[in-house]
N, C-alpha and C positions, 0 to 999 in steps of 0.2 A: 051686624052682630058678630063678635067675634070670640071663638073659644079656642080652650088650651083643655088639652086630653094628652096624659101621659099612659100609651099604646100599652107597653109594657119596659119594664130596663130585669134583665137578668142579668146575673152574678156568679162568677165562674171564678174558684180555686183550685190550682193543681198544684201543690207544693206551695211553693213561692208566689206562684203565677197567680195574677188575678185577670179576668176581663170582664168588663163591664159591658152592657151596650142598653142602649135606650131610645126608644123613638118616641118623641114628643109631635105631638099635630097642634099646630096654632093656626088657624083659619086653615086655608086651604094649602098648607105647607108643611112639611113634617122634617123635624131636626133630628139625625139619626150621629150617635156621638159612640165612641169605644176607645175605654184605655185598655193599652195592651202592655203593659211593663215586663214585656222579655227581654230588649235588648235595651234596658234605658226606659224612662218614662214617656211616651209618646201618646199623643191625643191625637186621633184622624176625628175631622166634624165634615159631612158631607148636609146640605140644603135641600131637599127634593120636593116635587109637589106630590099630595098628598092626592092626586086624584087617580079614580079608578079606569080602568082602559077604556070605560063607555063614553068618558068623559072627555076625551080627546078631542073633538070636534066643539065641545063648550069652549076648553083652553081658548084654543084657536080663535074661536068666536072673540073670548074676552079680547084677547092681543089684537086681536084687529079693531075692536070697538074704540080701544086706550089709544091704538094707532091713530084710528081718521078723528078721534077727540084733538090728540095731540096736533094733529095737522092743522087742524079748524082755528084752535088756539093758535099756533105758530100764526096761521093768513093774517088772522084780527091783529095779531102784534105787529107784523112787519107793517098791515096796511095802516095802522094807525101811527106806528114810529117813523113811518116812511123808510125803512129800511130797504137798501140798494139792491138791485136785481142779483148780485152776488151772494151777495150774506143769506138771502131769502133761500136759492137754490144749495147752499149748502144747506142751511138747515132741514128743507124740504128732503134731500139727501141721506142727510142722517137719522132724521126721523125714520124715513123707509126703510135703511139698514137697520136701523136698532129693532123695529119691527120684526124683519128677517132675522135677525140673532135671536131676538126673545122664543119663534117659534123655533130656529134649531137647538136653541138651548131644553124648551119643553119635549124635543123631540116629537115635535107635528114636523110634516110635512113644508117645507121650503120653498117658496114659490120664485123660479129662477126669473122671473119676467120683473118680477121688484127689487131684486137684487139688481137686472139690469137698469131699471128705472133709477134707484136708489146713485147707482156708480155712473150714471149719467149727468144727473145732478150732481152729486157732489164733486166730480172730475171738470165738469162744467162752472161752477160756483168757485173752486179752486182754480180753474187757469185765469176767471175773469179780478180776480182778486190780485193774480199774479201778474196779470195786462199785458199778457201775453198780446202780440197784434194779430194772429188771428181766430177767428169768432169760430170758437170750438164749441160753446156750450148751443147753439142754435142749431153747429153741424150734427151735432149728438142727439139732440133731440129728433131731428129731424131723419134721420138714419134708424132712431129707433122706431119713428112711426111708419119710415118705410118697409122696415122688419114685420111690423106688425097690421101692414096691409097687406105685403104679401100673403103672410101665414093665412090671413082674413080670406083671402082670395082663390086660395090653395084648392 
Protein backbone atom coordinates (compact mmCIF):
# COMPACT_ATOMS: atom_id res chain seq x y z
CA UNK A 1 0.00 0.00 0.00
CA UNK A 2 1.51 2.99 -0.84
CA UNK A 3 0.76 6.75 0.28
CA UNK A 4 1.70 10.49 -0.48
CA UNK A 5 1.18 12.90 2.63
CA UNK A 6 2.37 16.41 2.10
CA UNK A 7 4.13 17.01 5.88
CA UNK A 8 3.94 20.70 5.59
CA UNK A 9 5.54 23.39 2.70
CA UNK A 10 5.98 26.96 4.43
CA UNK A 11 6.41 30.19 2.54
CA UNK A 12 8.69 32.81 3.50
CA UNK A 13 8.82 36.72 1.93
CA UNK A 14 11.41 39.18 2.99
CA UNK A 15 11.24 41.92 0.42
CA UNK A 16 12.17 40.30 -2.82
CA UNK A 17 13.18 37.09 -1.22
CA UNK A 18 10.95 34.12 -1.21
CA UNK A 19 11.61 30.60 0.26
CA UNK A 20 9.73 27.89 -0.13
CA UNK A 21 10.46 24.50 1.53
CA UNK A 22 8.17 21.33 1.52
CA UNK A 23 8.44 17.82 2.61
CA UNK A 24 6.43 15.36 1.00
CA UNK A 25 6.39 11.46 2.41
CA UNK A 26 5.57 8.89 -0.39
CA UNK A 27 5.85 5.39 1.13
CA UNK A 28 8.61 5.26 3.20
CA UNK A 29 10.72 8.24 1.69
CA UNK A 30 10.37 11.88 2.16
CA UNK A 31 11.23 14.53 -0.80
CA UNK A 32 12.24 17.60 1.02
CA UNK A 33 12.59 20.55 -1.82
CA UNK A 34 13.53 24.68 -1.34
CA UNK A 35 13.60 27.58 -3.64
CA UNK A 36 15.82 30.14 -2.56
CA UNK A 37 15.98 33.00 -5.21
CA UNK A 38 18.79 35.24 -3.42
CA UNK A 39 21.41 34.92 -5.76
CA UNK A 40 19.67 33.63 -9.05
CA UNK A 41 17.00 31.02 -9.06
CA UNK A 42 18.24 27.79 -7.52
CA UNK A 43 16.35 24.59 -6.47
CA UNK A 44 18.22 22.23 -3.84
CA UNK A 45 16.04 18.64 -3.91
CA UNK A 46 17.56 16.21 -1.26
CA UNK A 47 15.78 12.35 -1.12
CA UNK A 48 15.79 10.99 2.55
CA UNK A 49 14.10 8.17 4.18
CA UNK A 50 11.19 8.90 5.96
CA UNK A 51 11.99 6.63 9.01
CA UNK A 52 12.19 7.30 12.62
CA UNK A 53 15.50 6.45 14.59
CA UNK A 54 13.56 3.35 16.14
CA UNK A 55 13.50 2.12 12.89
CA UNK A 56 16.95 1.56 12.06
CA UNK A 57 17.50 -1.90 12.58
CA UNK A 58 14.10 -2.61 10.21
CA UNK A 59 16.14 -0.47 7.30
CA UNK A 60 18.81 -2.73 7.76
CA UNK A 61 16.55 -5.67 8.13
CA UNK A 62 14.90 -4.73 4.63
CA UNK A 63 18.55 -4.17 2.66
CA UNK A 64 19.65 -7.29 3.78
CA UNK A 65 16.47 -9.24 2.95
CA UNK A 66 16.50 -7.45 -0.99
CA UNK A 67 20.34 -8.34 -0.62
CA UNK A 68 20.22 -12.36 -0.18
CA UNK A 69 16.65 -12.06 -2.54
CA UNK A 70 18.94 -10.56 -5.07
CA UNK A 71 21.67 -13.15 -4.43
CA UNK A 72 19.26 -16.26 -4.77
CA UNK A 73 18.02 -14.73 -8.00
CA UNK A 74 21.58 -13.85 -9.47
CA UNK A 75 22.56 -18.17 -8.40
CA UNK A 76 19.14 -19.35 -10.43
CA UNK A 77 20.28 -17.04 -13.30
CA UNK A 78 23.96 -18.00 -13.70
CA UNK A 79 23.01 -21.64 -12.78
CA UNK A 80 20.56 -21.87 -15.52
CA UNK A 81 22.52 -19.55 -18.12
CA UNK A 82 25.44 -21.48 -17.27
CA UNK A 83 27.28 -18.43 -16.72
CA UNK A 84 31.29 -18.63 -16.42
CA UNK A 85 32.93 -18.74 -12.87
CA UNK A 86 34.02 -15.06 -13.74
CA UNK A 87 30.87 -13.24 -14.51
CA UNK A 88 29.09 -15.13 -11.55
CA UNK A 89 31.84 -13.76 -9.08
CA UNK A 90 31.58 -10.44 -10.25
CA UNK A 91 28.14 -10.23 -9.88
CA UNK A 92 28.20 -12.07 -6.47
CA UNK A 93 30.69 -8.88 -5.86
CA UNK A 94 28.60 -6.28 -6.76
CA UNK A 95 25.60 -7.28 -5.30
CA UNK A 96 27.51 -7.42 -1.83
CA UNK A 97 28.97 -3.90 -2.44
CA UNK A 98 25.82 -2.47 -3.58
CA UNK A 99 24.30 -4.00 -0.23
CA UNK A 100 27.16 -2.24 1.79
CA UNK A 101 26.51 1.26 -0.12
CA UNK A 102 22.68 0.90 0.39
CA UNK A 103 23.30 0.57 4.25
CA UNK A 104 25.99 3.46 4.29
CA UNK A 105 23.82 5.44 2.18
CA UNK A 106 20.81 4.90 5.12
CA UNK A 107 23.32 5.48 7.57
CA UNK A 108 23.12 2.04 9.41
CA UNK A 109 26.00 0.56 10.36
CA UNK A 110 28.77 -0.97 7.59
CA UNK A 111 29.62 -4.31 7.95
CA UNK A 112 33.51 -4.24 7.01
CA UNK A 113 33.65 -8.18 6.67
CA UNK A 114 31.28 -7.87 3.30
CA UNK A 115 32.88 -5.02 1.98
CA UNK A 116 35.88 -7.38 2.30
CA UNK A 117 33.86 -10.40 0.87
CA UNK A 118 32.20 -7.98 -1.68
CA UNK A 119 36.29 -6.76 -3.12
CA UNK A 120 37.23 -10.21 -2.94
CA UNK A 121 34.87 -11.26 -5.39
CA UNK A 122 34.69 -8.72 -7.50
CA UNK A 123 38.71 -8.24 -7.75
CA UNK A 124 38.64 -11.86 -8.26
CA UNK A 125 35.84 -12.07 -11.15
CA UNK A 126 37.81 -9.06 -12.73
CA UNK A 127 41.40 -10.67 -12.89
CA UNK A 128 39.81 -13.93 -14.07
CA UNK A 129 38.03 -12.17 -16.87
CA UNK A 130 41.34 -10.28 -17.59
CA UNK A 131 43.29 -13.93 -17.65
CA UNK A 132 45.58 -12.94 -15.94
CA UNK A 133 47.85 -16.34 -15.35
CA UNK A 134 47.82 -16.43 -11.89
CA UNK A 135 44.79 -17.82 -9.83
CA UNK A 136 44.09 -14.79 -7.66
CA UNK A 137 40.39 -15.21 -7.22
CA UNK A 138 40.90 -18.79 -5.26
CA UNK A 139 44.13 -17.03 -3.51
CA UNK A 140 41.58 -14.35 -2.25
CA UNK A 141 39.20 -16.29 -1.20
CA UNK A 142 41.24 -18.45 0.56
CA UNK A 143 43.13 -15.84 2.57
CA UNK A 144 39.93 -14.52 3.55
CA UNK A 145 38.87 -17.74 5.13
CA UNK A 146 42.11 -17.73 6.70
CA UNK A 147 41.33 -14.19 8.22
CA UNK A 148 38.28 -15.51 9.42
CA UNK A 149 39.52 -18.68 11.14
CA UNK A 150 41.87 -17.03 12.71
CA UNK A 151 39.65 -14.28 14.38
CA UNK A 152 37.24 -17.67 14.97
CA UNK A 153 40.05 -19.09 17.00
CA UNK A 154 41.25 -15.87 18.74
Amino acid sequence: MTFCVIEYCLQYRIGRVALCFCAVHFDHWCLRWSLQPLSGARVMNSIQPAFSEGSASETARRIDSVAWAAFFIWVGIAMLMGVPWDWFLVGVGVLTLAAQFFHWSMDNKVDLFWIACGVAFLAGGVWMLLQFPWPLAPILIILLGIVLLSKALR
